[in-house]
N, C-alpha and C positions, 0 to 999 in steps of 0.2 A: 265172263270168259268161261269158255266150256270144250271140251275134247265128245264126240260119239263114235267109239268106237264098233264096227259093226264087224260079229262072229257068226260065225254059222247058226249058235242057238238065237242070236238077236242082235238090237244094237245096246249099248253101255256105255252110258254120259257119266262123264268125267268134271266135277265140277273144282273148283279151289278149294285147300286146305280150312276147314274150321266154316263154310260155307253149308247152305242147307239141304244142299244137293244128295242125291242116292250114295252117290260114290265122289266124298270130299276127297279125292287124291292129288288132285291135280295141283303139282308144285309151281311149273309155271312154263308157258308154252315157251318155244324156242323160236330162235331167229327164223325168219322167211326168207327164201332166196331164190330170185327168179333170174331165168338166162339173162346174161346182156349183150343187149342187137350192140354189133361196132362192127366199122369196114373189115373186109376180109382178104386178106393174102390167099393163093388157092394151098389149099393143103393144112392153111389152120383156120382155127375157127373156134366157136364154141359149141358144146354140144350136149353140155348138161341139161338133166333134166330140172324144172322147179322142186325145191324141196323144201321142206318144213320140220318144226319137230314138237315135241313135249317131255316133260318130264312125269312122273305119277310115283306117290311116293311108296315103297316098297318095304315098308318097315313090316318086320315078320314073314316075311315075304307075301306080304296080302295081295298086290298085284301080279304078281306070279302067280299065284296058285291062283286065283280068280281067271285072266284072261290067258295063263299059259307063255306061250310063245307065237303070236301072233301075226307070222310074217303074211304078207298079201293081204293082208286084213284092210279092209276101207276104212278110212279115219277122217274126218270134218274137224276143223277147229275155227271154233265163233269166237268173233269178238266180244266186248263191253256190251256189245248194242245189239248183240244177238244176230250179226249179219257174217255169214259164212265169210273167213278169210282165208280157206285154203282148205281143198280137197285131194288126198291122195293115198296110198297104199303105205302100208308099214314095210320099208327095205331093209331097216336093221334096227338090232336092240342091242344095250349095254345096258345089263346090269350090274345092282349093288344096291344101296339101300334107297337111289331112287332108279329106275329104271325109263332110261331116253331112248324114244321109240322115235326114228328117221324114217319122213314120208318123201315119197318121190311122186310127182304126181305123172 
């Protein structure tokens, strides 16, 4: 499991906590949620877009001072088996001592 986050200066892999990666942060990716097709009445509907998330953990504020504030920033998050399971932009963050970054794709 793995987060790459990409900023202006580059991009920055996010690996699991106590793992051997550059940047062991990563607490633990968040739920996946994709639109659901169902009949439609006119005037409702769905219209969300796919979203994803992660957490990174934030002790001393080390992911903060590192990637800042990160909104529109491109973000990939890989499974176990290294195969992309979801691509999209950072729409919001909540911080604290770990900081959940929401992608919209």
């Amino acid at each position: 499991m793995r987060v790459v986050l990409t900023l202006a200066a580059g991009a920055i892999e996010f690996t699991p906590i106590n793992s051997d990666g550059p940047w062991p942060w990563l607490v633990r990716p968040g739920a996946l949620r994709i639109e659901a097709r169902a009949g439609s009445v006119s005037g409702f509907g769905s219209g969300a877009a796919p979203t994803g998330s992660f957490e990174l953990d934030n002790t001393g504020n080390q992911a903060s001072d590192l990637i800042g504030s990160p909104l529109r920033a491109r973000a990939e998050i890989f499974d176990d088996d290294d195969v992309s399971a979801f691509v999209g932009l950072v729409s919001s963050i909540r911080f604290g001592k770990t900081n959940e970054y929401t992608l919209e794709s």
